[in-house]
TIVO-2410 file (N, C-alpha, C; in nm, 3 decimals):
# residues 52
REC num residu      c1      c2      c3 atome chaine
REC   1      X   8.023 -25.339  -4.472     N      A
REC   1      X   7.903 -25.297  -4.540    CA      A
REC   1      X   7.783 -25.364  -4.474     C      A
REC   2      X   7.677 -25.280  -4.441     N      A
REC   2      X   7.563 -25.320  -4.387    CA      A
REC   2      X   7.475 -25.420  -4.456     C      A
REC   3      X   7.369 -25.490  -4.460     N      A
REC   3      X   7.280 -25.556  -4.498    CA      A
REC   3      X   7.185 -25.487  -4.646     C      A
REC   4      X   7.161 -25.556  -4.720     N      A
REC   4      X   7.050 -25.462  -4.772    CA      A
REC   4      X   6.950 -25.409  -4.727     C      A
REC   5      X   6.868 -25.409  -4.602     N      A
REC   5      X   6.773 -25.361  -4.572    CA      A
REC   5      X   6.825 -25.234  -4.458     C      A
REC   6      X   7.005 -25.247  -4.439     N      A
REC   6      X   7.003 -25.139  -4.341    CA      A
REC   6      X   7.055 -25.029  -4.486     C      A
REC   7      X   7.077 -25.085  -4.564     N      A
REC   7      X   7.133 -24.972  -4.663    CA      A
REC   7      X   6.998 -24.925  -4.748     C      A
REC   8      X   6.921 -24.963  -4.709     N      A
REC   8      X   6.777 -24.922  -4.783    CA      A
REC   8      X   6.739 -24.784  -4.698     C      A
REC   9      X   6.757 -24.831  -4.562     N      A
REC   9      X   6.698 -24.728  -4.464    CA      A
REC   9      X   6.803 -24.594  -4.417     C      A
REC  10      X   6.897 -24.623  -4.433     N      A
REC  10      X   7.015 -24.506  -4.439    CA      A
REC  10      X   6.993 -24.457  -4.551     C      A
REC  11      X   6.919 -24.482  -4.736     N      A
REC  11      X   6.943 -24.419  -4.834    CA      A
REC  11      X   6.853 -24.374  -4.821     C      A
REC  12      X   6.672 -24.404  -4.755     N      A
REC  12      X   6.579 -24.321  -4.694    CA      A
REC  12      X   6.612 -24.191  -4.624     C      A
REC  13      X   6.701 -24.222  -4.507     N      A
REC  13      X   6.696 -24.087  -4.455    CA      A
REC  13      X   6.810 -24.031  -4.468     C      A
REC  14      X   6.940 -24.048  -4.582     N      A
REC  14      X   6.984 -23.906  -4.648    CA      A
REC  14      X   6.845 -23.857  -4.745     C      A
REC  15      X   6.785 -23.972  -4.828     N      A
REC  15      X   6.698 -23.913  -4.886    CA      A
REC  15      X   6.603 -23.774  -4.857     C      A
REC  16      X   6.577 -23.815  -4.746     N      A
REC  16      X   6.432 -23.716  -4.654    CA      A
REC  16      X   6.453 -23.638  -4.603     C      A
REC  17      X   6.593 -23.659  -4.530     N      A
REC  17      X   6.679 -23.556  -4.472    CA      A
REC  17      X   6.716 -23.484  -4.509     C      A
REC  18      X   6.764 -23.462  -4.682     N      A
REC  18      X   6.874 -23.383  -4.754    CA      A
REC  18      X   6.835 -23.242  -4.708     C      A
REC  19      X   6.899 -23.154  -4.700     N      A
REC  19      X   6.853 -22.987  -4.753    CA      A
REC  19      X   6.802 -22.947  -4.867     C      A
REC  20      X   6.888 -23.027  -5.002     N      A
REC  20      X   6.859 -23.007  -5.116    CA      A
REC  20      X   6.758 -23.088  -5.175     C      A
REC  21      X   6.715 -23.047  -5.320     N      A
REC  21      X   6.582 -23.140  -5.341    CA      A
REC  21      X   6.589 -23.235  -5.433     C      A
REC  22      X   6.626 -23.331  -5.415     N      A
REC  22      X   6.637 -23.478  -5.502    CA      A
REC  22      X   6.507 -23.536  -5.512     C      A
REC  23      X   6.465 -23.581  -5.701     N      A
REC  23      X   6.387 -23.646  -5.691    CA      A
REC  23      X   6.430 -23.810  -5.821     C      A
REC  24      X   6.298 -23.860  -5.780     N      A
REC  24      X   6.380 -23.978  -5.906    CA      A
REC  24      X   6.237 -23.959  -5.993     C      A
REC  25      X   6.296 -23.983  -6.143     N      A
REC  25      X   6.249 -23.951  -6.263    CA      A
REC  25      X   6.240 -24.073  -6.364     C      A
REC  26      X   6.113 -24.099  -6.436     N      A
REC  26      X   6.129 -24.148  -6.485    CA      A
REC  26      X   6.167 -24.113  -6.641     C      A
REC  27      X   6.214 -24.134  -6.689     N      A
REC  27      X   6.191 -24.064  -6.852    CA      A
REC  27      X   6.158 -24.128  -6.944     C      A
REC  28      X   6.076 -24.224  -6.933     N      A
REC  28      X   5.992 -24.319  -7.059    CA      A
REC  28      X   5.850 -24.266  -7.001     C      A
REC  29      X   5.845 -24.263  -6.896     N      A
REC  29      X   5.702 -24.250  -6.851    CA      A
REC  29      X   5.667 -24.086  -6.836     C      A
REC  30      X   5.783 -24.032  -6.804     N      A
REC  30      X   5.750 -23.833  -6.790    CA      A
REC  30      X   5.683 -23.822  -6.648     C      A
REC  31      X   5.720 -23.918  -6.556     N      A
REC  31      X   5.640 -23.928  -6.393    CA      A
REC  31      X   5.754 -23.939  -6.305     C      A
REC  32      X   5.738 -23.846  -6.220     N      A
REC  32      X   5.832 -23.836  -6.047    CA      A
REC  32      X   5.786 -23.954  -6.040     C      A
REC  33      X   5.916 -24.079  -5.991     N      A
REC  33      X   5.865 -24.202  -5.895    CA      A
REC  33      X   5.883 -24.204  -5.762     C      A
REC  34      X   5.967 -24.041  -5.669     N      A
REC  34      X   5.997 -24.011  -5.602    CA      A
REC  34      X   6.020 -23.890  -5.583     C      A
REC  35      X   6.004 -23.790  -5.480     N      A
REC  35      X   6.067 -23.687  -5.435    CA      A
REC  35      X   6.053 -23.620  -5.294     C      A
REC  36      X   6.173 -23.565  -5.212     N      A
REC  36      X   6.214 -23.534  -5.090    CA      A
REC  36      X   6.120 -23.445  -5.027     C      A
REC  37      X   6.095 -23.376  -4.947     N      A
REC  37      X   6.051 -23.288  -4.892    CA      A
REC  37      X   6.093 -23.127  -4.946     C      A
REC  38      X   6.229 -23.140  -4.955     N      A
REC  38      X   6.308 -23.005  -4.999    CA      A
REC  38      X   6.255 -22.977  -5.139     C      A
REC  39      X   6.278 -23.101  -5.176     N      A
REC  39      X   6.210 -23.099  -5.321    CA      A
REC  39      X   6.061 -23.044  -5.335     C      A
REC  40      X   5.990 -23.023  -5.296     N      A
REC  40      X   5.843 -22.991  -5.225    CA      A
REC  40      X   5.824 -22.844  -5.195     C      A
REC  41      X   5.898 -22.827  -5.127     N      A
REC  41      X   5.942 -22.686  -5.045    CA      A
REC  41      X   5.997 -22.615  -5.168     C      A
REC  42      X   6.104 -22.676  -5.247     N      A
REC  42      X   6.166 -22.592  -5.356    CA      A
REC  42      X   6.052 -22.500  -5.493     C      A
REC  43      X   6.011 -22.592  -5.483     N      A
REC  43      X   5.914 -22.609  -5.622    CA      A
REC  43      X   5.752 -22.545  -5.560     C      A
REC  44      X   5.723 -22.564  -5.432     N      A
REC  44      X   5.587 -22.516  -5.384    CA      A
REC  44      X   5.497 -22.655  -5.442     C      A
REC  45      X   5.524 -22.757  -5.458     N      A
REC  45      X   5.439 -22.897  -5.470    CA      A
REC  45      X   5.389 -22.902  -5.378     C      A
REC  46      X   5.229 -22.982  -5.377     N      A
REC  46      X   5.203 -23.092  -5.266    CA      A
REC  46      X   5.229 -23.214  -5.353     C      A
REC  47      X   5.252 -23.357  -5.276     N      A
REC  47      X   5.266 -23.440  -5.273    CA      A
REC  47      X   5.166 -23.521  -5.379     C      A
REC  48      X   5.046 -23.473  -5.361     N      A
REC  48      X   4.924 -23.454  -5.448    CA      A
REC  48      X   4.913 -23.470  -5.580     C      A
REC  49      X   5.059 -23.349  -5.591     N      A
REC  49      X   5.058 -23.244  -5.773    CA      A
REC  49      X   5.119 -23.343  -5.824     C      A
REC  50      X   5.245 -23.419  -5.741     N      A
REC  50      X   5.376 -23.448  -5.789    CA      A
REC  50      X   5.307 -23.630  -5.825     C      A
REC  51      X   5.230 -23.674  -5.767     N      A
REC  51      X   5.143 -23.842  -5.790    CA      A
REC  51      X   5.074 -23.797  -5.894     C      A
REC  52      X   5.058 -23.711  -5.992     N      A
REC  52      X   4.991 -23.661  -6.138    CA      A
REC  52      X   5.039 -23.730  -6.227     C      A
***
């Protein structure tokens, strides 16, 4: 098993990489604390909408 900082950067780029669109959610707050590109593309977001 790698380091924590190499397993940070491998969970980045399945993250960014995926095809599909993963995002992370908060549900106390009702705010994306994250989401992919696909995720973006899926939905027609900018990056913009989704920091609301």
């Amino acid at each position: 098993m790698g380091s924590h900082g190499e397993d940070e950067l491998r969970y980045r780029a399945l993250f960014q990489c995926a095809q599909d669109g993963i995002f992370l959610f908060d549900a106390d707050t009702g705010c994306f604390i994250e989401v992919n590109d696909a995720f973006l593309r899926m939905f027609g977001y900018s990056p913009q909408q989704i920091a609301r």
